[in-house]
C-alpha positions, 0 to 999 in steps of 0.5 A: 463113361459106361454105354449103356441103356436102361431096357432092350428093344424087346423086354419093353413095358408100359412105361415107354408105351405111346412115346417117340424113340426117333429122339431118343439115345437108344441107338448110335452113329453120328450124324456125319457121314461114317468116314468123317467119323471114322478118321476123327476117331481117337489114335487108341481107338484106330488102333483097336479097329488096325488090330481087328483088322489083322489076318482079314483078307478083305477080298473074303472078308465076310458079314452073313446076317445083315438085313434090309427093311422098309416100308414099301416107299419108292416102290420096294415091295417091301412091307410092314405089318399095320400093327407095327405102325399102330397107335393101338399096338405101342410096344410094336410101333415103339419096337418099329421106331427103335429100328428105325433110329438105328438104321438112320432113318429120320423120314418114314415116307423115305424109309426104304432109301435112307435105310440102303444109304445109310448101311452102304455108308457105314459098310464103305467106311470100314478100312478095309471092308468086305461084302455083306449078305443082304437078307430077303425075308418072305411072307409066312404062309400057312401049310396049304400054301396060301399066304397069311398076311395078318402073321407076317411081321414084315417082307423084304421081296426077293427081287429088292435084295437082287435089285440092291445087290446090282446097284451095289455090288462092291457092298452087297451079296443076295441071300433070298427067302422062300418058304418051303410052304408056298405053292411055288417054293422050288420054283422061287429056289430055282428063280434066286439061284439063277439070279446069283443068290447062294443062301436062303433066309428062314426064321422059324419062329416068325414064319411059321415055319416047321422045320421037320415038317415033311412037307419040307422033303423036296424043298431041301433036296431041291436045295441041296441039288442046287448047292444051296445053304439055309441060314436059319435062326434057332432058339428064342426069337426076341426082334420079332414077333413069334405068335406061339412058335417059338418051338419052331426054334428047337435046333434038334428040328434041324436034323431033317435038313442035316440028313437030306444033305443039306448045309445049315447055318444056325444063327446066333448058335441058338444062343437064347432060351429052351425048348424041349430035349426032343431025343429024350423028353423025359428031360424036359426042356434044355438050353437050346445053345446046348441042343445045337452044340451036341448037333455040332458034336454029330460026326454025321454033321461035320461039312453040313452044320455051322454056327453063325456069331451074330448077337452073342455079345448081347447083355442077354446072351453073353455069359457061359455062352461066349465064354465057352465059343471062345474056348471051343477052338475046335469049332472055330473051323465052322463059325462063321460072322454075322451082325443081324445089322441094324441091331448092333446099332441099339445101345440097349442090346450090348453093353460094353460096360458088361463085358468088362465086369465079365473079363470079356474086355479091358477097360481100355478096349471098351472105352475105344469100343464106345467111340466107334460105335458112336461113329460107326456101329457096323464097323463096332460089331465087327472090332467087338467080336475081334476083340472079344477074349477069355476072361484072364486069358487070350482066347480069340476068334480067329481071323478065319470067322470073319471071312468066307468059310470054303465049306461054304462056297457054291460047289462047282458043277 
């Protein structure tokens, strides 16, 4: 049977306003624990997961994008905002519920361990799994450095992640967050990178963040003295809350990191909406996907600007936009994986049946597809994009994606 749901987490209505999605079939994983799971799986379905496999050398094996939450239980530090958890916001509770069914959390007041169990489960699970970059993700802060707590959507403290990533260190790599506007930004830098972290976290859009902003200048030279590398959403920002800024994702805004030297991840390729053509307005807006591709295509960028994969296969993405990574061969070299873990877990967001009428997958590999997501929907986001292929054609990413990208790596001193 075609997966498939009837609307995304983020394009909700009044319909489901005021109703529970804690039982509702949004989201997948069984029940069991993801290894017991995984060995039911059907000979053709362990078969596609053995193919994905293939070339991946676990020891580099690499998921950048996976993010941690919670609610502040069990002293975690982390935080929600009230609206989120608010009968008189129901789009934003209903959203916060959605999140929580996929992550696998059944109890709110243990929101914050289940959430870790249950990722380190699904990631343990894999045949030959790798690590995941756990995502810390600061406060916004206004530009005179006092934090706004009422715009901040959620918080996951710096120390939480480092705390995890030494609980489970065969599982977990730190990506902190600091925003460059914080009166203590380059000593947080300073602090994460001492404690072993190699990437900062941003989304532009939620946290207020310009990044052309001037005030920005000694946040990325301190970067990149320290050989730090910003994973940054670019484009439309659906998941969270934006408050007005989605021009903060305008790639192009990237240029003032890019000529400060320092390297850039851009998330999901920028692969969703507009925003104006800031080197030629008289254009109007432009495909933020073809903002970040013609920065891709700046010789001046190549060894500092990368795309990271996660959400392309979504219903709302795929398109021209796949299609056209696929067959960019020439910028597989600097394509890095990323789940944005837990959203591959909502069945709204990609749907198999799809990308089969598109020519992305055979009726065969999606009917595989579906049985490992039901059992394991981490494992499902990375088998998806290994599988993934030009329609009428073989055109894959290749294994080199899915691992670390040694342009990447913390230069040696």
């Amino acid at each position: 049977m075609q997966r498939f749901a009837r609307s995304s987490c983020f394009l909700l209505g009044p319909f489901f306003a005021g109703c529970s999605l804690l039982a509702a079939p949004l989201t997948g994983g069984s029940s069991r624990p993801s290894d017991e799971a995984t060995a039911l799986l059907s000979p053709e379905a362990r078969a596609l997961v053995d193919r994905a496999f293939e070339g991946i050398d676990r020891e580099r094996q690499l998921d950048v994008h996976v993010h941690i939450a919670g609610v502040g239980a069990g002293c975690s530090g982390c935080s929600v905002n009230p609206q989120m958890r608010s009968i008189f916001h129901p789009v934003k509770r209903l959203q916060f519920e959605i999140y929580l069914r996929a992550a696998g959390v059944r109890n709110v007041e243990e929101a914050d361990r289940e959430y870790v169990l249950r990722l380190v489960d699904r990631a343990r699970a894999a045949p030959r799994r790798g690590r995941c970059r756990i995502l810390a993700f600061d406060r916004q802060y206004r530009r005179d450095g006092s934090p706004d707590d009422e715009r901040t959507e959620f918080y996951v403290p710096n120390d939480y992640v480092f705390r995890l990533c030494e609980e489970y260190p065969d599982v977990f790599l730190p990506t902190m967050s600091v925003h460059p506007y914080r009166r203590d930004a380059l000593e947080e830098l300073e602090r994460g990178a001492r404690r072993g972290a190699t990437m900062v976290k941003w989304l532009p859009n939620s946290q207020g963040i310009d990044p052309s902003d001037p005030i920005c200048d000694a946040f990325y030279d301190r970067m990149r003295e320290l050989g730090l590398v910003l994973l940054t959403h670019a484009g439309e920002e659906k998941a969270v809350d934006s408050a007005g800024d989605q021009n903060f994702g305008n790639p192009l805004l990237l240029r003032r990191a890019l000529d400060r030297g320092v390297r850039v991840i851009v998330a999901h390729c920028a692969s969703l909406g507009q925003n104006v053509d800031l080197d030629d307005p008289r254009r109007g807006k432009v495909r933020n996907f073809d903002l970040f591709l013609r920065l891709m295509e700046e010789e001046a960028y190549r060894g500092l600007l990368f795309g990271e994969i996660s959400a392309i296969a979504q219903y709302n993405r795929f398109g021209d936009t796949l299609e056209l990574l696929l067959r960019r061969t020439d910028l597989h070299e600097r394509l890095v994986n990323g789940s944005d873990y837990p959203l591959p877990a909502i069945s709204a967001l990609i749907r198999t049946g799809s990308l089969e009428s598109a020519g992305f997958l055979s009726k065969e590999e999606r009917k595989a597809l579906n049985e490992i997501f039901e059992c394991n929907p981490l494992l499902f986001d990375f088998v998806l994009k290994r599988t993934l292929h030009l329609p009428g054609g073989d055109g894959r990413f290749p294994a080199s994606v899915f691992m670390e990208n040694a342009g990447l790596r913390l230069p040696s001193r």
